[in-house]
N, CA, C and O atoms as a GROMACS GRO file, in nm:
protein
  604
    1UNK      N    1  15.102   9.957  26.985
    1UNK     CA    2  14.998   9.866  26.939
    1UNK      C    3  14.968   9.887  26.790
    1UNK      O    4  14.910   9.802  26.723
    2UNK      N    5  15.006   9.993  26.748
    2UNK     CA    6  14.951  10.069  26.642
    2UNK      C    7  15.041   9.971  26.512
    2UNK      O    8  14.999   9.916  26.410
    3UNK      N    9  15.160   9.982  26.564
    3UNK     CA   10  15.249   9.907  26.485
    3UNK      C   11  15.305   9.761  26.507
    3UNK      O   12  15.423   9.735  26.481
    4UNK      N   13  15.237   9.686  26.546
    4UNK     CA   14  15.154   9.572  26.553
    4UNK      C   15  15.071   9.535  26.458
    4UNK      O   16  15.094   9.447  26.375
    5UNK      N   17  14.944   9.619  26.468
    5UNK     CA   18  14.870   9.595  26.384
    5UNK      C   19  14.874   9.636  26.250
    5UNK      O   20  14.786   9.592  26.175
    6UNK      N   21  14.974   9.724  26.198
    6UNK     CA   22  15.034   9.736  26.053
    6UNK      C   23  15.134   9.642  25.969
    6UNK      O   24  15.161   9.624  25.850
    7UNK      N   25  15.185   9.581  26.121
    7UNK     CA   26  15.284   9.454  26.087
    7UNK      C   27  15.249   9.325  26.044
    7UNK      O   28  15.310   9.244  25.975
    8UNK      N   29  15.071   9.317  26.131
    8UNK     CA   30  15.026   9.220  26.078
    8UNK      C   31  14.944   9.222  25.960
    8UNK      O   32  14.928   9.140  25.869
    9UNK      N   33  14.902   9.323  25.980
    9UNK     CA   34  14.805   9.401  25.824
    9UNK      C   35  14.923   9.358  25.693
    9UNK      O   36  14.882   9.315  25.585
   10UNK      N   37  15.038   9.373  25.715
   10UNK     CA   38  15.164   9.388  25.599
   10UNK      C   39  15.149   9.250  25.577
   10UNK      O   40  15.115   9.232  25.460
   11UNK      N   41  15.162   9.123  25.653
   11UNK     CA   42  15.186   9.011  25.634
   11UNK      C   43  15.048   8.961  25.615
   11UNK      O   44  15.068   8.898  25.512
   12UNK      N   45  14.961   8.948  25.633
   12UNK     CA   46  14.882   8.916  25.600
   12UNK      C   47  14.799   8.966  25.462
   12UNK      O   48  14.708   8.908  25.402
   13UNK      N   49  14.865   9.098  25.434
   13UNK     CA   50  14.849   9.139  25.245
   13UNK      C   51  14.922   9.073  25.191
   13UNK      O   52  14.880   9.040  25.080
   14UNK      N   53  15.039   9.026  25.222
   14UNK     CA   54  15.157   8.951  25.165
   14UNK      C   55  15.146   8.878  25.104
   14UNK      O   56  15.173   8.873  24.984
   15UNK      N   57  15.079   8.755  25.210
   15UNK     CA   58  15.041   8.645  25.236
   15UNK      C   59  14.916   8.585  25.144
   15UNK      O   60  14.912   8.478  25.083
   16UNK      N   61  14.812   8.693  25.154
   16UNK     CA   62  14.700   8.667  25.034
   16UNK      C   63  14.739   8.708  24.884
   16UNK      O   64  14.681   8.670  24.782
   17UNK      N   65  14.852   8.797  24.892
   17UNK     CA   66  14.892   8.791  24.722
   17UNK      C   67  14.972   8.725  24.696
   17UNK      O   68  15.009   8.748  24.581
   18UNK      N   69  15.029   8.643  24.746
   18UNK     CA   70  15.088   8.495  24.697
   18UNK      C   71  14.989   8.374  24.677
   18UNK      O   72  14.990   8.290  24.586
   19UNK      N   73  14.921   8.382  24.761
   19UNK     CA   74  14.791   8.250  24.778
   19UNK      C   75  14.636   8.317  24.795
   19UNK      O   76  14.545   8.306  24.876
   20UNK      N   77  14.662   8.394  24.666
   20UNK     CA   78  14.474   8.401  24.702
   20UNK      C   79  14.403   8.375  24.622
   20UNK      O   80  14.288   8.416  24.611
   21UNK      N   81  14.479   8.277  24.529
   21UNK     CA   82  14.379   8.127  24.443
   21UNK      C   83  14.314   8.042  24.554
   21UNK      O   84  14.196   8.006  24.554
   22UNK      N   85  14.428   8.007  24.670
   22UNK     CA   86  14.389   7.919  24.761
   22UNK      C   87  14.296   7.992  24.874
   22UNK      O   88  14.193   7.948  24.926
   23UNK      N   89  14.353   8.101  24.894
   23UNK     CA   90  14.282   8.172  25.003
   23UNK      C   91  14.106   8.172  24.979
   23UNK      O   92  14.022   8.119  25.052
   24UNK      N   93  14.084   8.253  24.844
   24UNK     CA   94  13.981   8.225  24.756
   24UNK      C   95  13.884   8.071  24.812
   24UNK      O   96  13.783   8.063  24.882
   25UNK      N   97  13.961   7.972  24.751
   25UNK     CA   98  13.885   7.831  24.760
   25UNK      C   99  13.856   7.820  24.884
   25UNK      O  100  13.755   7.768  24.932
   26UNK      N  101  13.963   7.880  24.952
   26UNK     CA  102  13.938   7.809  25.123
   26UNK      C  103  13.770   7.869  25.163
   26UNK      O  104  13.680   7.800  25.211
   27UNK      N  105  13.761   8.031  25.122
   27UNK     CA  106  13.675   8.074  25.204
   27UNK      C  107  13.554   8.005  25.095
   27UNK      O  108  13.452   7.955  25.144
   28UNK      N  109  13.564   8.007  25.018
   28UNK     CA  110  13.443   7.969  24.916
   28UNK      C  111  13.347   7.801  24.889
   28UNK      O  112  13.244   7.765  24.832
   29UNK      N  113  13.475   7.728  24.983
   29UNK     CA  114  13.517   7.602  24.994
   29UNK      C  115  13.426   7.573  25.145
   29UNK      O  116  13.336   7.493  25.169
   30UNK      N  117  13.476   7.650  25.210
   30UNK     CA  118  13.358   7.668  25.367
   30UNK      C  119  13.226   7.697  25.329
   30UNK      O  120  13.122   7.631  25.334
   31UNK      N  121  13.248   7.789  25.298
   31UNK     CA  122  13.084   7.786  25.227
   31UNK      C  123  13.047   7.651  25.185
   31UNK      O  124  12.989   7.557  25.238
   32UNK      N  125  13.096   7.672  25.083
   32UNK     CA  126  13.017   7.534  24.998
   32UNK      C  127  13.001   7.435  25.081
   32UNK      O  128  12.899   7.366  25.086
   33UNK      N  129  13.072   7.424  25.130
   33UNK     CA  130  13.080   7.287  25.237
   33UNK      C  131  12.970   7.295  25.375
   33UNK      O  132  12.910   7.201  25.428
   34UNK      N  133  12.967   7.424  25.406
   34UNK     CA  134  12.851   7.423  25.519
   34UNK      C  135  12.738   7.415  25.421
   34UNK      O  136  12.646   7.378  25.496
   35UNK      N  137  12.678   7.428  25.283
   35UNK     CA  138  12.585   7.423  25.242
   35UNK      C  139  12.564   7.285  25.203
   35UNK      O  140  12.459   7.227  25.229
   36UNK      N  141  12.677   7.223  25.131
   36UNK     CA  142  12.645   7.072  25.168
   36UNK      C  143  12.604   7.000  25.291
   36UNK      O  144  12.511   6.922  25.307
   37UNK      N  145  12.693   7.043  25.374
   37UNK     CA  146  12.668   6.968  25.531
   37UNK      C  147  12.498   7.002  25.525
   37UNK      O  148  12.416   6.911  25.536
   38UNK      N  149  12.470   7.105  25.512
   38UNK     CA  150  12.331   7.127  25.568
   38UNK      C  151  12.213   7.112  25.478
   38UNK      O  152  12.107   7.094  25.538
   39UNK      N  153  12.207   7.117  25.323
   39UNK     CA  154  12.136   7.055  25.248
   39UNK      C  155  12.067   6.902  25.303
   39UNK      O  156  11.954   6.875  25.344
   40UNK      N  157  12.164   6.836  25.286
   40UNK     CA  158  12.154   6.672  25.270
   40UNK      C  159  12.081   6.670  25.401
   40UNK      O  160  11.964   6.657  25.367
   41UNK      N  161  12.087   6.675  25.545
   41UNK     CA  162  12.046   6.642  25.676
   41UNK      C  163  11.880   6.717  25.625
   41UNK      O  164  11.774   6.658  25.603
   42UNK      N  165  11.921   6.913  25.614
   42UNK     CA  166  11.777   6.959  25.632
   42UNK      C  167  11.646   6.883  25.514
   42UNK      O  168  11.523   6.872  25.523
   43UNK      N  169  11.737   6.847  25.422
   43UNK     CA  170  11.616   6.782  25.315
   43UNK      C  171  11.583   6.644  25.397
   43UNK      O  172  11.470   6.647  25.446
   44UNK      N  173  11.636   6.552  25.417
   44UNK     CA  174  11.628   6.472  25.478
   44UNK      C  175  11.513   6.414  25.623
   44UNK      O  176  11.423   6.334  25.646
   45UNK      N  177  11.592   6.519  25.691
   45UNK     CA  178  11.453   6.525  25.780
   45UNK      C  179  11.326   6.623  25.765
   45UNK      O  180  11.243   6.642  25.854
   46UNK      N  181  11.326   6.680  25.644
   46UNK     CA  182  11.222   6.773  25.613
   46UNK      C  183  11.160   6.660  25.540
   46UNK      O  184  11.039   6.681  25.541
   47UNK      N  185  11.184   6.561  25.483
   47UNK     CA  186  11.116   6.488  25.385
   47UNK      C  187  11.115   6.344  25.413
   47UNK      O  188  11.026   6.287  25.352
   48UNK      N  189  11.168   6.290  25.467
   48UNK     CA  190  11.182   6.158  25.582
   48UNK      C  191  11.109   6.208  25.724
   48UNK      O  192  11.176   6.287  25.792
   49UNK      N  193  10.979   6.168  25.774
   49UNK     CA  194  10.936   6.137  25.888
   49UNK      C  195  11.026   6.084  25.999
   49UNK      O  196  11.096   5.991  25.959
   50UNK      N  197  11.045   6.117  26.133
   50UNK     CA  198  11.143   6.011  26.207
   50UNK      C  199  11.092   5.908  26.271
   50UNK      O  200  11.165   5.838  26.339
   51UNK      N  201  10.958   5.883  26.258
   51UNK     CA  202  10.924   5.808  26.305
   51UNK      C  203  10.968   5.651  26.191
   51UNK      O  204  11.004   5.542  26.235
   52UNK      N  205  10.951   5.684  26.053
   52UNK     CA  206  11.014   5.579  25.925
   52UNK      C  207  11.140   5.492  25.926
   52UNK      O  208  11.244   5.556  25.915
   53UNK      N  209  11.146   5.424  25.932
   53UNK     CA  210  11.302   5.328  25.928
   53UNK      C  211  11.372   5.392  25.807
   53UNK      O  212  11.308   5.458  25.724
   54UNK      N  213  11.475   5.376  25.801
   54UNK     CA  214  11.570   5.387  25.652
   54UNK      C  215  11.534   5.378  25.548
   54UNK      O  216  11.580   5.268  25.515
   55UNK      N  217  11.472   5.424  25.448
   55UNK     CA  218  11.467   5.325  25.331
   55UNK      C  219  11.568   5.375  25.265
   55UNK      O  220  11.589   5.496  25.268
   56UNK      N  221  11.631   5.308  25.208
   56UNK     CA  222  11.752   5.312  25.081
   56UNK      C  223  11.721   5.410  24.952
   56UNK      O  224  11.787   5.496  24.895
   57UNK      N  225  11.590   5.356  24.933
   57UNK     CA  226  11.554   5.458  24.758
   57UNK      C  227  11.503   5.609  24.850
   57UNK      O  228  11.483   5.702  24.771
   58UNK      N  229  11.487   5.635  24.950
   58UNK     CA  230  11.462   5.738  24.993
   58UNK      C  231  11.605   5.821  25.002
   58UNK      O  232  11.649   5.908  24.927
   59UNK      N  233  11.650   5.773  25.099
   59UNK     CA  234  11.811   5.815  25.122
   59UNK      C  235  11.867   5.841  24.980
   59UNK      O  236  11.970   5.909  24.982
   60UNK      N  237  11.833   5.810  24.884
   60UNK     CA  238  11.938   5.788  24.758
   60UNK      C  239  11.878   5.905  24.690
   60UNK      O  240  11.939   5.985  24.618
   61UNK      N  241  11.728   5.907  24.723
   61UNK     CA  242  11.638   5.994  24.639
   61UNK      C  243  11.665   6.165  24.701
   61UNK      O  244  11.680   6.265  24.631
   62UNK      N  245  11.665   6.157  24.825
   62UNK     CA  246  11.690   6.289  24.880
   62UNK      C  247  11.897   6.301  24.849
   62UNK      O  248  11.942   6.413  24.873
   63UNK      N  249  11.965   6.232  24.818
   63UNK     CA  250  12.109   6.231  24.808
   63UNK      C  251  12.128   6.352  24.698
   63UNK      O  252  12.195   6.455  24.685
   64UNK      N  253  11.981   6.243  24.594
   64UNK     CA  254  12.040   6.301  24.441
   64UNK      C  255  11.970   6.466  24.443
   64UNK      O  256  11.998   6.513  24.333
   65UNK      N  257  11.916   6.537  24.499
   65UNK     CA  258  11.809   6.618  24.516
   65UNK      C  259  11.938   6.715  24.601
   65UNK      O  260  11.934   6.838  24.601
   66UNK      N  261  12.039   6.643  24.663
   66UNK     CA  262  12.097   6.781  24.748
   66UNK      C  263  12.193   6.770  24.651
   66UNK      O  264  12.260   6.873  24.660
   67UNK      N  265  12.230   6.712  24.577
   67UNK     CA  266  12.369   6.698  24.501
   67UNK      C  267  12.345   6.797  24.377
   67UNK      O  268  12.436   6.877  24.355
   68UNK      N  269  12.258   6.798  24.313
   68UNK     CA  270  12.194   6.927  24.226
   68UNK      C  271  12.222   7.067  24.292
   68UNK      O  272  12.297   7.157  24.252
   69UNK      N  273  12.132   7.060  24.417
   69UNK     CA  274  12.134   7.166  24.443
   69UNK      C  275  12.268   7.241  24.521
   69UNK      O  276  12.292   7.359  24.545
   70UNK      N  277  12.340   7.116  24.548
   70UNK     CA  278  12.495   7.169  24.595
   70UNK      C  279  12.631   7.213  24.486
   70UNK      O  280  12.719   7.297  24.501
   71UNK      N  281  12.601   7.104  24.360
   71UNK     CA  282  12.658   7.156  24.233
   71UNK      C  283  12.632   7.252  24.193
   71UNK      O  284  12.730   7.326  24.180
   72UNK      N  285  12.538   7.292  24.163
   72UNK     CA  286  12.507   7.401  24.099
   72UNK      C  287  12.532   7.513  24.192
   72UNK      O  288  12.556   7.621  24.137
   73UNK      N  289  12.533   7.511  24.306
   73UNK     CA  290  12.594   7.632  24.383
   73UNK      C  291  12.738   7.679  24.363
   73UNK      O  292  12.788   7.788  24.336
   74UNK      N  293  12.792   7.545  24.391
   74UNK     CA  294  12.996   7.509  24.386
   74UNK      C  295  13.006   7.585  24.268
   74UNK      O  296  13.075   7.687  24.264
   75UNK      N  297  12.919   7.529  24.133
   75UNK     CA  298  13.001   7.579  24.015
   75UNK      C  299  12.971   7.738  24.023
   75UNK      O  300  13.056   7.807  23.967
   76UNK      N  301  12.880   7.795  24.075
   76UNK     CA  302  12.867   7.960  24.016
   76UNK      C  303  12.946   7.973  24.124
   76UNK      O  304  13.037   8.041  24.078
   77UNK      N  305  12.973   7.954  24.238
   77UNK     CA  306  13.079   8.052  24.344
   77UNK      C  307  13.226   7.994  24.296
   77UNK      O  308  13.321   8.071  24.315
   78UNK      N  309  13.243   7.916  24.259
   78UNK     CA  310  13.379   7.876  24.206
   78UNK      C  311  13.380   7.959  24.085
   78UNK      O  312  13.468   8.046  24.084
   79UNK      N  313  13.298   7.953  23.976
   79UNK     CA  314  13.336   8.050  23.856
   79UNK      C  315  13.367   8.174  23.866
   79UNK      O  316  13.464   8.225  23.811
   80UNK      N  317  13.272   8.241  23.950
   80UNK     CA  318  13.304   8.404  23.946
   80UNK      C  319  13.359   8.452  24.084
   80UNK      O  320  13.385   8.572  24.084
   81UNK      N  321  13.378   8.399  24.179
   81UNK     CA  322  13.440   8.430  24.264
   81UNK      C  323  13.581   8.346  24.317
   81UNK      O  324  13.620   8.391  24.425
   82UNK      N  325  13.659   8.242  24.268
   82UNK     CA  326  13.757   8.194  24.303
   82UNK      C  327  13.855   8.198  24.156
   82UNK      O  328  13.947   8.272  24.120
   83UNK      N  329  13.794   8.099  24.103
   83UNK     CA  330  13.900   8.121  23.960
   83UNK      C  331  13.875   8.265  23.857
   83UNK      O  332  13.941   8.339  23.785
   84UNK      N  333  13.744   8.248  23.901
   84UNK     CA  334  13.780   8.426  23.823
   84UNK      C  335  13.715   8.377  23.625
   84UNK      O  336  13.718   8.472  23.547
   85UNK      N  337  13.689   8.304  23.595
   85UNK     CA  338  13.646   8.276  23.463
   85UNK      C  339  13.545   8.342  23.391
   85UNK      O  340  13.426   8.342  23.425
   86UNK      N  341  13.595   8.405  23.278
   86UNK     CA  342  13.458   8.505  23.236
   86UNK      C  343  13.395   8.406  23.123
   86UNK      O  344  13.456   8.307  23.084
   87UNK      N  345  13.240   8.449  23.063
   87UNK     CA  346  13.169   8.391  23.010
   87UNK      C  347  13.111   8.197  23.014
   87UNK      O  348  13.184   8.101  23.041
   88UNK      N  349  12.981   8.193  22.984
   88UNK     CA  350  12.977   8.073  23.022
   88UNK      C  351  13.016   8.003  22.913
   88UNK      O  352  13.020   8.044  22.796
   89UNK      N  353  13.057   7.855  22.972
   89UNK     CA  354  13.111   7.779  22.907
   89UNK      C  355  13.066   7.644  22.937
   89UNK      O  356  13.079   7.604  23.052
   90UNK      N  357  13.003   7.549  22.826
   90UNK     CA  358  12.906   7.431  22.840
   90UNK      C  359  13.009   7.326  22.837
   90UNK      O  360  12.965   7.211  22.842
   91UNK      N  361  13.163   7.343  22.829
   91UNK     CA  362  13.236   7.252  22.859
   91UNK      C  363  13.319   7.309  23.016
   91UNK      O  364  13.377   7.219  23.076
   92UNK      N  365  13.324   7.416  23.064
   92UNK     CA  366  13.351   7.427  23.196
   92UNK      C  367  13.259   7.345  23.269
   92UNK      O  368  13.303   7.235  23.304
   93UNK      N  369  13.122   7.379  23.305
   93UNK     CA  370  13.056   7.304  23.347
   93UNK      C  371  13.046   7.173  23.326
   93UNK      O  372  13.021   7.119  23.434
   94UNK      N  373  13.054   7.084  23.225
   94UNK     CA  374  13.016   6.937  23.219
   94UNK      C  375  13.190   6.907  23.286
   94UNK      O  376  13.187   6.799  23.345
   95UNK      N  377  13.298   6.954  23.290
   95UNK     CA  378  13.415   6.920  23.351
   95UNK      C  379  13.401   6.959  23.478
   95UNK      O  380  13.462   6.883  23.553
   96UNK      N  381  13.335   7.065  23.546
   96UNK     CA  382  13.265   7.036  23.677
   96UNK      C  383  13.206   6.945  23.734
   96UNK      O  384  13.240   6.895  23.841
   97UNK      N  385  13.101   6.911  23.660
   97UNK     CA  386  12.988   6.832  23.708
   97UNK      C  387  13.057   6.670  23.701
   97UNK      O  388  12.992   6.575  23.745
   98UNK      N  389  13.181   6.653  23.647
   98UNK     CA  390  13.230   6.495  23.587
   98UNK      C  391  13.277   6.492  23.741
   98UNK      O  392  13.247   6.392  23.807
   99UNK      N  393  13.359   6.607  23.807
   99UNK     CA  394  13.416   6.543  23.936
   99UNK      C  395  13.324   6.505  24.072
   99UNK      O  396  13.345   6.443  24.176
  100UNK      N  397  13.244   6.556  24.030
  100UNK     CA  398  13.045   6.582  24.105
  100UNK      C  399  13.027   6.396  24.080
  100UNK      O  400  13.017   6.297  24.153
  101UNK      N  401  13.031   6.428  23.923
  101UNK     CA  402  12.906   6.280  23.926
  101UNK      C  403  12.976   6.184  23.954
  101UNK      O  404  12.911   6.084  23.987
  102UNK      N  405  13.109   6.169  23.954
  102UNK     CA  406  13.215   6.034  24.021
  102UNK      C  407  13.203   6.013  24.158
  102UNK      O  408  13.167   5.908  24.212
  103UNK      N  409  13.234   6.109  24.208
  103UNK     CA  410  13.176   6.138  24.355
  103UNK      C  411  13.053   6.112  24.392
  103UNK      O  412  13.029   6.072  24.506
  104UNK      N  413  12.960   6.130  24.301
  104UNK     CA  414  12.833   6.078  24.314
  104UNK      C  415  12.795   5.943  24.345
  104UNK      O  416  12.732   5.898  24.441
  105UNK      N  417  12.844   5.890  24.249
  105UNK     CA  418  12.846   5.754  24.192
  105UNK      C  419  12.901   5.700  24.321
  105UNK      O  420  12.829   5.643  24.403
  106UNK      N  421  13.056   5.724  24.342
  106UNK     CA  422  13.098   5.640  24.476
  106UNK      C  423  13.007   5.678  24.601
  106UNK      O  424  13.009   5.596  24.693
  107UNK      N  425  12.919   5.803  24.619
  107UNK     CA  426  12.889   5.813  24.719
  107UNK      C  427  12.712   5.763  24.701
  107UNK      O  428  12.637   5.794  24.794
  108UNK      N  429  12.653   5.687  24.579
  108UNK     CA  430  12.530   5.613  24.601
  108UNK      C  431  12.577   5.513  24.661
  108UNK      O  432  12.536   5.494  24.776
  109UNK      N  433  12.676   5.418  24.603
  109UNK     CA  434  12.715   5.287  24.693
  109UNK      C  435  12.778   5.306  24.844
  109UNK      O  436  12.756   5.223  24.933
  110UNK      N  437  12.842   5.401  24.860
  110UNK     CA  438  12.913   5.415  24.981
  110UNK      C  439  12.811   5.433  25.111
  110UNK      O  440  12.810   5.356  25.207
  111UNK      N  441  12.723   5.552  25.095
  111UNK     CA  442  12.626   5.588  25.195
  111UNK      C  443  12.558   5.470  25.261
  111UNK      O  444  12.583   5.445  25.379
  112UNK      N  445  12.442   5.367  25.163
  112UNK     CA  446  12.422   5.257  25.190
  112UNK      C  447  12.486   5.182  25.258
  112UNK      O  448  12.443   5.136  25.364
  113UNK      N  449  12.632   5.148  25.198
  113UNK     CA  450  12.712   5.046  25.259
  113UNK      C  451  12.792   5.111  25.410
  113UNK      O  452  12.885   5.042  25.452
  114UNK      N  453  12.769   5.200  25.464
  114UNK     CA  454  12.845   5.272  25.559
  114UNK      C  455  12.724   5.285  25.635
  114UNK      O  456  12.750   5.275  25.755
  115UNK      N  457  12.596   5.304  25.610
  115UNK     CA  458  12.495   5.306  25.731
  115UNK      C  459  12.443   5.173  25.780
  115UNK      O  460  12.384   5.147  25.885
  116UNK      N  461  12.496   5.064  25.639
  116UNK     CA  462  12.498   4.906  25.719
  116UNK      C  463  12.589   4.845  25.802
  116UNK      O  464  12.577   4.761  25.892
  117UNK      N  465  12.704   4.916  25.743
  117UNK     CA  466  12.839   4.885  25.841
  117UNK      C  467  12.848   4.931  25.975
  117UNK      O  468  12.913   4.882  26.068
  118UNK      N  469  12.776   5.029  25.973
  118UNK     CA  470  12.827   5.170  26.101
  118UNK      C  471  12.678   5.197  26.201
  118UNK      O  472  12.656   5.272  26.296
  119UNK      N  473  12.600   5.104  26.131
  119UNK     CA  474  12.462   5.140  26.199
  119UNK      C  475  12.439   5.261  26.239
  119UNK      O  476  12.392   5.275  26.351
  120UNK      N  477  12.466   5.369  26.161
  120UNK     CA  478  12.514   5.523  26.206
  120UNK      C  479  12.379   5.633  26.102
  120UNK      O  480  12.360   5.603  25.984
  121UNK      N  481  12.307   5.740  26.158
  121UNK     CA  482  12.266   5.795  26.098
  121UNK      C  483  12.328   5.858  25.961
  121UNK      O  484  12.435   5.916  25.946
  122UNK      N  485  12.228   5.827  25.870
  122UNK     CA  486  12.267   5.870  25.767
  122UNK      C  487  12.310   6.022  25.720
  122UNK      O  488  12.388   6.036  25.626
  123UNK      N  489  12.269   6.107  25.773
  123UNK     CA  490  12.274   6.247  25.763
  123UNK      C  491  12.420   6.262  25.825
  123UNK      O  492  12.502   6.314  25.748
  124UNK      N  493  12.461   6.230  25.937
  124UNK     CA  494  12.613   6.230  25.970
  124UNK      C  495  12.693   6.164  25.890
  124UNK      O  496  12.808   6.204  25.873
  125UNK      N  497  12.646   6.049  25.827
  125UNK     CA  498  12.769   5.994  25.736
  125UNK      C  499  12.762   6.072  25.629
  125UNK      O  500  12.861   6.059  25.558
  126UNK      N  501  12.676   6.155  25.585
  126UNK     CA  502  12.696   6.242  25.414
  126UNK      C  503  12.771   6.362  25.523
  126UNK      O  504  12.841   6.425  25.444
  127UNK      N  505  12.787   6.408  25.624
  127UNK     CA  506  12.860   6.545  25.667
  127UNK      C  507  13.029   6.473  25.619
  127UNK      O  508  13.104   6.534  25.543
  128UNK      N  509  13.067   6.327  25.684
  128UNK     CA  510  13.200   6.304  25.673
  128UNK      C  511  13.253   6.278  25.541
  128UNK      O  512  13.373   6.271  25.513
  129UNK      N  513  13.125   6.262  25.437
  129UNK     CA  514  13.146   6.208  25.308
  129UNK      C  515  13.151   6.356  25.264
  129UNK      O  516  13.223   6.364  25.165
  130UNK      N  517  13.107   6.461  25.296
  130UNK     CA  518  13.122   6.600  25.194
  130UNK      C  519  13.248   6.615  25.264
  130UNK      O  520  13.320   6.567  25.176
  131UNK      N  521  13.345   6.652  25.378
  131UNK     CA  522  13.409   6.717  25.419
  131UNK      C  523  13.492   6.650  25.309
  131UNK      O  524  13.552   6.721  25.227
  132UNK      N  525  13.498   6.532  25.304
  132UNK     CA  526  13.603   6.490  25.210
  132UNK      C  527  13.626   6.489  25.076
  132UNK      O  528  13.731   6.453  25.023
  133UNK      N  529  13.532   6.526  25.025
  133UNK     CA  530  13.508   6.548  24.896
  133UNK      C  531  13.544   6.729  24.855
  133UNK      O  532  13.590   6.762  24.745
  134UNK      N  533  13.510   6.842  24.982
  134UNK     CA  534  13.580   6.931  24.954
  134UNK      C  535  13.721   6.935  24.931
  134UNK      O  536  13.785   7.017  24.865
  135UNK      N  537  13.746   6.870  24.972
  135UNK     CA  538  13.917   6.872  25.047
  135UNK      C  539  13.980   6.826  24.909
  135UNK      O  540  14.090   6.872  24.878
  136UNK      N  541  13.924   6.749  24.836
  136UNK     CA  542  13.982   6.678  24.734
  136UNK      C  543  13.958   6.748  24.604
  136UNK      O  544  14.032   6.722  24.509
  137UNK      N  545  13.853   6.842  24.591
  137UNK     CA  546  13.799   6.942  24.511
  137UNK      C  547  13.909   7.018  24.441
  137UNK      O  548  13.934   7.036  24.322
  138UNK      N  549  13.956   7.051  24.532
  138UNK     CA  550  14.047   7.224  24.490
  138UNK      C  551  14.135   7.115  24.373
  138UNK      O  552  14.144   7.161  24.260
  139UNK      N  553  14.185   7.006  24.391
  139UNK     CA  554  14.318   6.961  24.240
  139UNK      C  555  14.237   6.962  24.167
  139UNK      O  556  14.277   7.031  24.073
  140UNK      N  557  14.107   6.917  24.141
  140UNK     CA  558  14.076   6.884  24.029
  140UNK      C  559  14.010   7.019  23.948
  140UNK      O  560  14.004   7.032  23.826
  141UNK      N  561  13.972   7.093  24.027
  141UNK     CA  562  13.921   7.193  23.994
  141UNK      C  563  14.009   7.328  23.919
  141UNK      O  564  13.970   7.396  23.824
  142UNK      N  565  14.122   7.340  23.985
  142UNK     CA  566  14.248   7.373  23.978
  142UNK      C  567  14.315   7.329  23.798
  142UNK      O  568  14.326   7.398  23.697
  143UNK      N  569  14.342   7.214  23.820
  143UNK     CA  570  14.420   7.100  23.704
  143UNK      C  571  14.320   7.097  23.593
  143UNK      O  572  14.350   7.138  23.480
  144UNK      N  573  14.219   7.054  23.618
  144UNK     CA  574  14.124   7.055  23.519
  144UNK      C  575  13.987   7.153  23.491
  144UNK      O  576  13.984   7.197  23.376
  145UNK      N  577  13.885   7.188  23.571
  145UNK     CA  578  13.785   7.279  23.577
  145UNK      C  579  13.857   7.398  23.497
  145UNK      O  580  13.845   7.439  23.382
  146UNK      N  581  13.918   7.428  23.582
  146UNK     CA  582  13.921   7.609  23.540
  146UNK      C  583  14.086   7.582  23.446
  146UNK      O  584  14.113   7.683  23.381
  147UNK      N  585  14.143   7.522  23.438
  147UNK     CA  586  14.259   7.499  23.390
  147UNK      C  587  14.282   7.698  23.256
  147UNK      O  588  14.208   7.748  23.170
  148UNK      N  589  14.382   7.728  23.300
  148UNK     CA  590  14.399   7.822  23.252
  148UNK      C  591  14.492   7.768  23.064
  148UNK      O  592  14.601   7.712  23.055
  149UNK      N  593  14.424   7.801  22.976
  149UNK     CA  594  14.482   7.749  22.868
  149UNK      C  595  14.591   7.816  22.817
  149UNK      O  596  14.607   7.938  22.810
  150UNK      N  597  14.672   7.717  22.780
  150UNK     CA  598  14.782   7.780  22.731
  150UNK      C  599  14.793   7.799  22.588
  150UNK      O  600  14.704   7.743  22.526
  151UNK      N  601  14.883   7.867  22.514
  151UNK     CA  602  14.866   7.894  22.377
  151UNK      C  603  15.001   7.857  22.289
  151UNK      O  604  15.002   7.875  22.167
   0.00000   0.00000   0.00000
């Protein structure tokens, strides 16, 4: 058994020093992502009554309120714990925040138009709208965010 578990210990060191840029994002990426999932719903019904119908500038108002507070998380666990980037940098961040606020942007019109389409609580449609927005994260973040400069 003993050597079993050294065999897998071996491959699985292997395995993270080939990919532990990705390994990195993945676990950091869960995170982030359960903190999105759970921002947007807990503000939501902490600050929306259920007894209230929908309103739109509400939904949009609590959107923009988790999106702050979910950026600004992404960028410090992505800086010092995935890419590894020392000192701050006021153009790292605004090249963060550009793939944030596009995403943003599609996701003020989208939310609206998907809880009219789908007659579907809103708090579940921002869980399917973050999963996907992680997923799409790591290129840009990768390619552009942290882009390692060349000389």
């Amino acid at each position: 058994m003993q050597g079993f578990y050294l065999n897998v210990k071996k491959k699985f060191r292997s395995f993270y020093q080939k990919h532990a840029l990705q390994c990195r994002f993945l676990v950091i990426g869960g995170f982030n992502t359960l903190i999105g999932i759970f921002v947007y719903p807990l503000l939501y019904w902490w600050l929306v009554p259920a007894s209230h119908a929908v309103n739109i500038m509400v939904v949009d108002s609590v959107l923009v309120v988790s999106q702050i507070i979910c950026i600004s998380n992404s960028y410090l666990m992505n800086k010092y714990f995935v890419f590894k980037t020392k000192g701050l940098s006021f153009w790292e961040y605004l090249r963060f925040t550009l793939f944030y606020n596009i995403i943003f942007i599609i996701n003020l019109g989208l939310l609206p138009l998907l809880i009219k389409i789908m007659h579907a609580n809103p708090a579940k449609i921002q869980i399917g709208i973050n999963v996907l927005v992680a997923m799409s994260s790591y290129f840009w973040h990768k390619l552009v965010t942290f882009k390692k400069k060349t000389i």
